[in-house]
C-alpha angles and dihedrals in degrees: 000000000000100000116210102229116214128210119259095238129127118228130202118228098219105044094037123027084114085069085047096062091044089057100045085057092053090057100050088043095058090036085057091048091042116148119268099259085071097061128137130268110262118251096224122013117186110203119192125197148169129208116197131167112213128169110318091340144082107218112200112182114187138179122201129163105269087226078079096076101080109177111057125083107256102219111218132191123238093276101051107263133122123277105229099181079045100054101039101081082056102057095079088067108039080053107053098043088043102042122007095048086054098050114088115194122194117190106192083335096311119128104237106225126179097070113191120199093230093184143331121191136167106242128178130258086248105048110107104190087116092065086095129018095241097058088041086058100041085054106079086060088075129101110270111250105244093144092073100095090165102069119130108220095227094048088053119109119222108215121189145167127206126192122202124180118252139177103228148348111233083053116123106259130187138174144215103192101180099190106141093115095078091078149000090260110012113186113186126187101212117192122197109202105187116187113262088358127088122278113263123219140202143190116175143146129238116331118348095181119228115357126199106214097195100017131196123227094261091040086058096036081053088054106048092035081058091047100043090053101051091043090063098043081043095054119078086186099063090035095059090052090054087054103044088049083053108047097074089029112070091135125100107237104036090045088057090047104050083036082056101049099056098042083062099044096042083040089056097049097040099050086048085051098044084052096057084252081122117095101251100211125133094247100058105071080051098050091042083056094050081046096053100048088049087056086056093041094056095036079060110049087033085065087041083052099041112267119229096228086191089083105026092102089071086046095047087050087053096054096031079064086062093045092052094059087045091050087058099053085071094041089052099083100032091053093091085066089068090068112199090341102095087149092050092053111048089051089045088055091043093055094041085053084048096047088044086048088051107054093041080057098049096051094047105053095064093040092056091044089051100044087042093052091040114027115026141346117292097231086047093043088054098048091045090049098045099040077058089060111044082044089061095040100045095064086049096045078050098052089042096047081052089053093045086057098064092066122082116233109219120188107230107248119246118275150105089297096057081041092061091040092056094051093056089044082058096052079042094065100043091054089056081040090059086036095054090043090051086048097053091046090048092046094050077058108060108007105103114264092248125066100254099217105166118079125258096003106178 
């Protein structure tokens, strides 16, 4: 990185804060006119790449705007233009430190060590060898272009191919490609192609940690238990839910049933969401927000009232049904690292929900008892925390409700397809029916004999 070198004098303020300002525009000014190898890093960076096990090696074939290696003095022609014979020599390099020490590659959990730089090369936008692998790869076996004279440097692709030593090529193969570095926002479209088996296919932003290509049933279960616990623990709505069901319900019984209630209720819509069962128009993500907040909001002012925790099971399963529907909004788009294991994947999230329920459970029963026996009374401690929480939830059931209003309902028009909707809504709606029907039983089992009407009975 080129350094501006100032002079060792000593300047007086007074006398010479004039010279000051001169200098500080200067600055600005050369900054301004800097040399190439200090640009900026680029707002959105698509990155496109192939993994393919052949033989005793792993080929990985990757494109990324050349404007993502930062660091290299980009060599321009007269005119401005970049300097495609120039550059070249410095490719290897700016490959290698920007991309190949940020690639990780795992062959049956083994770190792949030994990366040769198979090819780099400069290509055009409009170049589309990279719409299949076997074109990407074929294309570092063309002449260099070293004819274009009118490229601008920004516009210009990096292509490159890395080779790494395997044992084998039905081994089991994943990736952390922590490339997030190369822009602000870097989205990168990632295809697997194992030998005998279909092609696999991802689209992801910034990091998405360690990816089985081809995963086994355990490798996906580990993921989306990972990934349903920290969306609990990530997520203040569903939090605050937790802690407004808790606050009146500190017994045994009554706290598994209505646990219960809402696990089944929160399992049933995200697995028919999960399984494209959901509508997919843009208005529903924004009217399950608006959803969600309301369930807070009433949690909230039903524990201010007095909740009849009698029925609060049958509460907890309606808005469980919400919060399903939230939960797999999250699931949607990692749904592609389970690999053929749809099945795997949706249990694994929804025990990784119920460990992440459980343990806030588990920290904020003590912690209530304790705040209601030693700081303040326990019928004025639950209406202070939970007017906390409807207040909260109120303005963002408000700004959601205001974002909900910019899109445009249509009713679907009638024909075989509403036809088909309405019969799996209908399957939809004998499933809660059974669900209800187990929960009521459950509930005449181990809810005490007598209502509890009165608020944290312990």
């Amino acid at each position: 990185m080129t350094e501006i070198l100032r002079p060792r004098m000593r300047f007086r303020p007074a006398r010479h804060s004039f010279f000051l300002v001169i200098a500080g525009v200067l600055t600005l000014t050369l900054g301004t006119a800097a040399p190439a190898n200090a640009h900026e890093i680029p707002g959105t960076v698509a990155v496109l790449a192939y993994v393919k096990p052949e033989g005793r090696a792993l080929h990985v074939v990757m494109r990324v705007p050349l404007e993502a290696m930062r660091d290299i003095d980009i060599p321009l022609s007269p005119q401005g233009f970049l300097d495609i014979r120039a550059v070249q020599p410095l490719l290897p390099e700016a490959a290698t430190q920007w991309i190949a020490d940020y690639l990780k590659v795992y062959e049956n959990g083994r770190l792949l060590k030994g990366t040769r730089l198979a090819g780099v090369r400069i290509s055009l936008p409009s170049d589309r060898s990279f719409v299949e692998y076997r074109t990407a790869s074929l294309h570092f076996r063309d002449p260099p272009n070293d004819a274009v004279t009118d490229l601008p440097w920004r516009q210009a692709m990096l292509d490159v191919a890395f080779d790494y030593p395997i044992e084998s090529e039905q081994s089991a193969f994943s990736i952390d490609p922590s490339l997030a570095h190369l822009g602000v926002h870097t989205n990168t479209v990632l295809r697997f192609l194992p030998p005998d088996r279909p092609e696999r296919a991802f689209a992801y932003s910034g990091n998405p940690g360690l990816v089985a290509l081809d995963p086994r049933w355990h490798q996906a279960a580990r993921r989306f238990v990972q990934l349903g616990f920290t969306h609990i623990l990530s997520g203040i709505d569903h939090l605050l839910f937790l802690l407004c069901l808790v606050i009146p319900l500190r017994r045994l019984r009554p706290l598994i049933v209505v646990a219960t209630s809402f696990t089944l209720a929160h399992s049933i819509t995200l697995a028919i969401s999960a399984l494209g069962f959901a509508p997919d128009a843009l208005w529903f993500p924004p009217l399950i927000e608006v959803l969600v907040a309301l369930s807070i909001v009433y949690m909230a002012i039903e524990n201010i009232v007095g909740a009849r925790l009698d029925r609060r099971w049958l509460v907890a399963f309606a808005f469980g049904l919400v919060h399903g529907f939230a939960f797999s909004f999250a699931l949607r788009e990692s749904m592609q690292f389970g690999g053929a294991h749809v099945a795997a994947s949706l249990l694994a999230f929804n025990v990784g929900v119920e460990l992440a329920q459980l343990l806030v459970v588990a920290v904020a029963l003590p912690l209530l008892s304790l705040l209601f026996r030693r700081v303040v009374d326990e019928r004025m401690g639950t209406i202070i925390l939970s007017a906390l929480v409807a207040h909260t939830t109120w303005h963002w059931m408000l700004d959601r409700g205001a974002t909900l209003g910019q899109y445009r309902f249509e009713w679907p028009p009638l024909d075989a397809a509403l036809a088909v909707t309405a019969m799996r809504g209908a399957m939809v709606l004998i499933i809660l029916a059974g669900a209800l029907w187990l929960l009521a039983a459950l509930g005449d089992r181990l809810a005490p004999a007598a209502t509890e009407r009165e608020v944290g009975v312990e």
